[in-house]
C-alpha positions, 0 to 999 in steps of 0.5 A: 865937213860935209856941205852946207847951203843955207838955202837949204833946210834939212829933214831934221830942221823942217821936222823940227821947225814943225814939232814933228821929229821922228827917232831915227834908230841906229848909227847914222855915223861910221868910220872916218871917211877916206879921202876921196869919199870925203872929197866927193861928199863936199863936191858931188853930193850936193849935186845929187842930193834932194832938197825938201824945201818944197812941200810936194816934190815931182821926182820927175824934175829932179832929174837932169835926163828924162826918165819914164818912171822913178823907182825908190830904194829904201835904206840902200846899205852900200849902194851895191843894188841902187847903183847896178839897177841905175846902171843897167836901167838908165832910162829911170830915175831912181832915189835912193834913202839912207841915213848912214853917212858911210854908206851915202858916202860909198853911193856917191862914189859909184855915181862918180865911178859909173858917171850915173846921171839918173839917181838922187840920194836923201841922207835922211830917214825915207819918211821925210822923203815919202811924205812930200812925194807926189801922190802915184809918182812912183813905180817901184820900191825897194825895202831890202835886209831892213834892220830886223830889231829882233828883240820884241822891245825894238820891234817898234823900230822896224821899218814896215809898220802901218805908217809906212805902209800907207805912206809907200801905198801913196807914192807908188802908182796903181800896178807899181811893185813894192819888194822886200828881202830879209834873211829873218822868218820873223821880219817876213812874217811881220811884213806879210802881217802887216801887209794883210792888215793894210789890205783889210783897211780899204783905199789900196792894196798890195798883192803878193805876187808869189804862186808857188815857194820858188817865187819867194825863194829864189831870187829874180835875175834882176835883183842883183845880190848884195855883200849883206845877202852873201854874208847872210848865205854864208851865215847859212840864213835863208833870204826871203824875196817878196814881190807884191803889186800895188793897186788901188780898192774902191 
């Protein structure tokens, strides 16, 4: 089983308690979890998981060490690319989403394996968890091979919509970065779409940071690859990395 604190409410229970669910699209469930794994979901996740209970949560308090900034990754998969930033910068807080069970379970087996003290976990849709951030406490989100849905009836489902958009623009501070990364041109564009109809709004903005195609094409040195990316390559798709800075209008 995993671990239960009746002091503590989940996503779903405060959403529901509020008549406000929202579908969470895909497995949440995998293969039965190894023992180890399973063991580390009853004793060390609950330690680093983050309650909702409080309306406005500070991501700086949650957090045993000081850190200076808190960075957010979004649907973190496996945990490759959350725990190879957490390790290389342990003087930032990084929180980390996925509703997926297997993969929450293989995160918390490398924050046991590396003895990483600076990063919280949500098991949940991101929404719940960008909805009760801090206004501006945040410096850096990470959305990176989101699910594409590629048939046009599932578009809906994607991650990058208006909502989250607005929702990301008001957890990230003014001059903090969002990144994306797909191996689908049609998801790219829809996010660049998207982009640029957030931008039309008014209030905030994000700004591509690409100059020239090498900007997009190739990825940065400190953007560690992950098993997803390497199959993509394998697969002969073409990734996609998009960078773009966040900054508030009049």
């Amino acid at each position: 089983m995993l671990p239960t604190n009746s002091k503590r409410k989940s996503a779903e229970q405060l959403s529901e308690e509020a008549g406000t669910r929202r579908h969470v699209y895909g497995r949440t469930k995998g293969k039965t979890l190894k023992p180890r794994q399973a063991n580390l979901m009853e004793t060390l996740f609950p330690r680093v998981s983050i309650s909702l209970d409080d309306a406005l949560i500070d991501p700086s308090t949650l957090f045993p060490v000081a850190t200076g900034e808190t960075w957010l990754e979004i649907g973190f998969g496996g945990g490759e690319h959350l725990a190879w930033q957490a390790e290389q910068n342990p003087g930032i807080g990084f929180l980390g989403c996925e509703p997926f069970i297997n993969g929450v379970a293989k995160l918390v087996s490398e924050i046991d394996e590396r003895g990483l003290k600076n990063v919280r976990i949500h098991a949940d849709d991101a929404r719940f968890l960008l909805e009760r951030l801090k206004p501006g406490s945040l410096s850096r989100v990470f959305i990176l091979y989101p699910d594409p849905w590629p048939k046009s009836r599932h578009h809906k489902r994607r991650f990058v919509n208006d909502e989250t958009l607005a929702l990301i623009s008001a957890a990230l501070k003014p001059g903090g970065e969002l990144r994306f990364a797909s191996d689908i041109p049609h998801y790219v564009a829809w996010t660049l779409a998207h982009i640029r109809r957030h931008n039309m709004k008014g209030g905030s903005r994000f700004d591509w940071l690409a100059e020239r195609p090498d900007d997009w094409r190739i990825r940065p040195s400190d953007w560690p690859r992950t098993r997803y990316e390497e199959k993509a390559i394998r697969e002969a798709r073409t990734p996609a990395y998009l960078r773009f800075r966040h900054e508030k209008t009049a």
